[in-house]
LOZA-588660 format. One record per residue (C-alpha): residue in one letter; x, y, z. Coordinates in steps of 0.02 Angstrom, whole numbers, m for minus. Layout:
REM LOZA-588660
  residu       X       Y       Z
       A       X       Y       Z
...
REM end
This chain:
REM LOZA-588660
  residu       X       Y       Z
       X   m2785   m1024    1192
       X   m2700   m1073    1355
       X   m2729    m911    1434
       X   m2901    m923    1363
       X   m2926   m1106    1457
       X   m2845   m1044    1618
       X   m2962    m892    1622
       X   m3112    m990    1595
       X   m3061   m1117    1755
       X   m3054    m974    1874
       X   m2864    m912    1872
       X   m2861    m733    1869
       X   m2817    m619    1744
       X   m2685    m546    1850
       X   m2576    m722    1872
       X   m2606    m768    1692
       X   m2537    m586    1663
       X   m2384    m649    1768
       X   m2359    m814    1688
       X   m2361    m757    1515
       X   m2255    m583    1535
       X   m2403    m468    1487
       X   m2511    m375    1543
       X   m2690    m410    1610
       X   m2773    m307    1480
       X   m2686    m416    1337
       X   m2763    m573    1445
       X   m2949    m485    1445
       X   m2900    m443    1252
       X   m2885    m625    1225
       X   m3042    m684    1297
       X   m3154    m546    1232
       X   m3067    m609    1035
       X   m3113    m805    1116
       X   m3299    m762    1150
       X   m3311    m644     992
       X   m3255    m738     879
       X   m3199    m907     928
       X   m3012    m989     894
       X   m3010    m892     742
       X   m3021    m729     843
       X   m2851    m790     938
       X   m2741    m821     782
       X   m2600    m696     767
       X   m2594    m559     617
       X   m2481    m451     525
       X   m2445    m308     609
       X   m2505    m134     517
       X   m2356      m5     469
       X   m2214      19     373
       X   m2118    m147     312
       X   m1933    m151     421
       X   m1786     m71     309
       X   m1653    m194     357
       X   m1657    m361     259
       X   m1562    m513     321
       X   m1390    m575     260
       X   m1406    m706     145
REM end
């Protein structure tokens, strides 16, 4: 959502990019989800694909 905010005052995609260790794409990504589909569009998933194979010591 910060990315989103920064964005929307006029910082380019290219320094958000930079402050957040991605790329610009990911920072046009995140505005396109904003204006598609609001906050909701922003909230992380589950990523598709096979479960990991290693399970944690307990």
């Amino acid at each position: 959502m910060q990315a989103v905010k920064m964005y929307r005052q006029g910082m380019s995609a290219a320094d958000i990019a930079k402050l957040f260790e991605v790329s610009p794409r990911a920072v046009f990504q995140w505005v396109t989800a904003f204006i598609n589909h609001g906050q909701a569009g922003l909230v992380a998933r589950a990523t598709p694909g096979r479960p990991p194979s290693l399970r944690p010591i307990s």
